[in-house]
RODO-2510 file (C-alpha; in nm, 4 decimals, decimal comma):
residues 151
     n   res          X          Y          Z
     1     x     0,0000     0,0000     0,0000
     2     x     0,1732     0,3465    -0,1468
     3     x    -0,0485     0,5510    -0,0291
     4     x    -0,2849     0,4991     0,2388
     5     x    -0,4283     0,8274     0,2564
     6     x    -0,5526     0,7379    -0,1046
     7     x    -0,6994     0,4437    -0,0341
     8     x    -0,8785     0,5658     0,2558
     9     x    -1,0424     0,8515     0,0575
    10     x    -1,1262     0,5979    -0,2299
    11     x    -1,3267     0,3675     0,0434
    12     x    -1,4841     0,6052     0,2317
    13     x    -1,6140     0,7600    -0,0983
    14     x    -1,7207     0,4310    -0,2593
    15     x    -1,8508     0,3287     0,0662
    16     x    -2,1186     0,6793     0,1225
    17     x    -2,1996     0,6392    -0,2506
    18     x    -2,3067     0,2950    -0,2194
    19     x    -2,4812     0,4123     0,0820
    20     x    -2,6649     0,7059    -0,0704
    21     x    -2,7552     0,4990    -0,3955
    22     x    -2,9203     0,2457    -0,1569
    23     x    -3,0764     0,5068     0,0647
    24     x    -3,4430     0,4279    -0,1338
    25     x    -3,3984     0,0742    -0,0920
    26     x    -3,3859     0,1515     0,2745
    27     x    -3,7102     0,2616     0,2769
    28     x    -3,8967     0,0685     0,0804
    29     x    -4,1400    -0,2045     0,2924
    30     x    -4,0052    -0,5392     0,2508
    31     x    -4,2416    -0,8508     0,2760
    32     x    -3,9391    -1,0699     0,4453
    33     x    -3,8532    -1,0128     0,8025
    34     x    -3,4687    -0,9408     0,7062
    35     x    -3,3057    -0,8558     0,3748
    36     x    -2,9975    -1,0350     0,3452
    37     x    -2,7161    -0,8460     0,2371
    38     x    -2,5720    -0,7527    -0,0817
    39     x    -2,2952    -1,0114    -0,1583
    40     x    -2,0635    -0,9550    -0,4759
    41     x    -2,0512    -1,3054    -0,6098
    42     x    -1,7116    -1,2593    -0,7800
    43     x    -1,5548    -1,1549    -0,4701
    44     x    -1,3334    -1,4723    -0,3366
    45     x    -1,2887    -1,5012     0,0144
    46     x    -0,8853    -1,3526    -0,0186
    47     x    -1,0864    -1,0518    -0,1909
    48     x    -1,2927    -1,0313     0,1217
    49     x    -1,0277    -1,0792     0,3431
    50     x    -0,8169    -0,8285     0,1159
    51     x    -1,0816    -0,5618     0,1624
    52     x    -1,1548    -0,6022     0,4770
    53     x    -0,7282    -0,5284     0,5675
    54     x    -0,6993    -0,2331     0,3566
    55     x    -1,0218    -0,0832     0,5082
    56     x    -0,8913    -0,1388     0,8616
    57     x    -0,5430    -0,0005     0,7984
    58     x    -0,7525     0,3329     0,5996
    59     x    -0,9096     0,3221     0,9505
    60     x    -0,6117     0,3229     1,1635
    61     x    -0,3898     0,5724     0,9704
    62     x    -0,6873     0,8580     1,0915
    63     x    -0,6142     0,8751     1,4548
    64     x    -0,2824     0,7703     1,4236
    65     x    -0,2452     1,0622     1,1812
    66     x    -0,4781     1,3503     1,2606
    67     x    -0,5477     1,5708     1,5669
    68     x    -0,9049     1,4753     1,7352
    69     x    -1,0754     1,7891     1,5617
    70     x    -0,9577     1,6821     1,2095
    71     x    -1,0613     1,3331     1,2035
    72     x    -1,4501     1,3377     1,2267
    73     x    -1,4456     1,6854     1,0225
    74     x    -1,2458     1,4578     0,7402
    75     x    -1,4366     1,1376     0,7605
    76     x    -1,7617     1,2778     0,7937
    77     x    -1,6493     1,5869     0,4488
    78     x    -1,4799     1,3152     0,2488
    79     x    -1,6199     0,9938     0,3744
    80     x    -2,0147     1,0746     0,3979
    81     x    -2,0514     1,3782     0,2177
    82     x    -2,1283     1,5893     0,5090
    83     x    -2,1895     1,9744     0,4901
    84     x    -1,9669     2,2181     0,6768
    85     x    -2,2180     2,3653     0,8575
    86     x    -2,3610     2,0218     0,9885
    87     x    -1,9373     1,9282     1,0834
    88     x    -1,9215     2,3085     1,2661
    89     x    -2,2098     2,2220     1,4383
    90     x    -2,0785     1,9092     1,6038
    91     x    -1,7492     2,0141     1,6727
    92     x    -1,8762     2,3767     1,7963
    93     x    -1,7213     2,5738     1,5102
    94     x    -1,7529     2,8326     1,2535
    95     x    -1,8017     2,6864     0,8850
    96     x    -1,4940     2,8037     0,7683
    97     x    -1,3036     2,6627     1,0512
    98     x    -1,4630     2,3019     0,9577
    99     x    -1,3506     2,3884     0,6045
   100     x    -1,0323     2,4600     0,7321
   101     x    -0,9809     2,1828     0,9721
   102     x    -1,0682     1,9793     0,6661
   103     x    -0,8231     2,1127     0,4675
   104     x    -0,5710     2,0919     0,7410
   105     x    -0,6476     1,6930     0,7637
   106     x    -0,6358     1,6154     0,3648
   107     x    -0,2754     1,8423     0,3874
   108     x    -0,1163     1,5774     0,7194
   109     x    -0,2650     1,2563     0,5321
   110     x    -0,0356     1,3657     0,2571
   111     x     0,2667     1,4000     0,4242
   112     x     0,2571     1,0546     0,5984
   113     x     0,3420     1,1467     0,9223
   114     x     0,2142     0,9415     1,1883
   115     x     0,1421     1,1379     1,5507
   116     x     0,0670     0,8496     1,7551
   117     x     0,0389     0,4751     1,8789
   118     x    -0,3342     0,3415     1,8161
   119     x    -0,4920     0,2440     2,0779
   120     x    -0,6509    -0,0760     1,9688
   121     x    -0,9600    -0,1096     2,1333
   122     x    -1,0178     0,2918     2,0073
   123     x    -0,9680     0,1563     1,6867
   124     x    -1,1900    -0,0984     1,7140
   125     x    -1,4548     0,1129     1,8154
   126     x    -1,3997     0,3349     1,5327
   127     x    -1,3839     0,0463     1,2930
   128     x    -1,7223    -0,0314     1,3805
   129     x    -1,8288     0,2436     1,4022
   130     x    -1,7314     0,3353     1,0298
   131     x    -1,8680     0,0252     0,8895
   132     x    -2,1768     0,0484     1,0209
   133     x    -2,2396     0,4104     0,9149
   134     x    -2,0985     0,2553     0,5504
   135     x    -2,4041    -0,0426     0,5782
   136     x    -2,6567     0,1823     0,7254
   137     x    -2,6336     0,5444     0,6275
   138     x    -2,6688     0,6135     1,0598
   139     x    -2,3770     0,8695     1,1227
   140     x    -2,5028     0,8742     1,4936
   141     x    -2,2988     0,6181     1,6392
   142     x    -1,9764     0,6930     1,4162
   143     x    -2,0063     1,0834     1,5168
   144     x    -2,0575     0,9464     1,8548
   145     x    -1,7016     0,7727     1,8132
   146     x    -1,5408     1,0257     1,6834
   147     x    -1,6209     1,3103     1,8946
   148     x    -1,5140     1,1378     2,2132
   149     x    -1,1359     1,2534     2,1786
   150     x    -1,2852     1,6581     2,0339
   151     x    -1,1678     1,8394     2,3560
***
């Protein structure tokens, strides 16, 4: 993996766009109990497995990366397609400083440098968290996550 910041933009987009094309789905009334879920037939269990790695290691470079203010205002921008004004309002800021702390995360992903050890059970959390905002298009929980280390 060259480029991990890369690769974590690239899932976290494909991830919200499969959640916002599947959004009506969602809603529709289903006769079943359960729907099962989607399952790409031509995946093989190494691509599962495959997927499933690179996602977690996207996962782990953001807190072992960013500061606490720039990883939900990333994830949430890039990831989910949040607006500013919805990331000011959960981490009590102006627009612009959203924007900004936005910016400021895309500009430290680049460089590589890590800031910390990851806690692993934080990660897990986070992990989670993050795919089950990708399954269910709930941002509760992951904004949950990912404003417990926002000072």
């Amino acid at each position: 993996m060259h480029h991990p910041a890369a690769l974590l933009r690239t899932f976290t987009a494909r991830l919200a766009m499969n959640v916002a094309q599947s959004a009506r789905k969602r809603r529709e009334f289903s006769a079943s109990p359960t729907l099962p879920d989607r399952v790409d037939g031509r995946a093989t269990p190494e691509t599962v497995v495959e997927r499933h790695d690179a996602v977690d290691d996207a996962v782990a470079l953001l807190p072992a990366t960013l500061a606490p203010n720039q990883r939900p205002a990333y994830l949430l921008r890039e990831g989910f397609g949040c607006s500013y004004d919805r990331i000011a309002a959960l981490l009590q800021l102006s627009a612009v400083n959203a924007r900004q702390q936005v910016f400021r995360a895309q500009r430290r992903l680049d460089t590589g440098r890590l800031r910390q050890e990851v806690d692993s059970a934080a990660h897990r959390r986070l992990m989670q968290a993050f795919l089950g905002a990708a399954r269910t298009g709930d941002l509760a929980s992951l904004e949950r996550v990912l404003l417990e280390d926002v000072c």
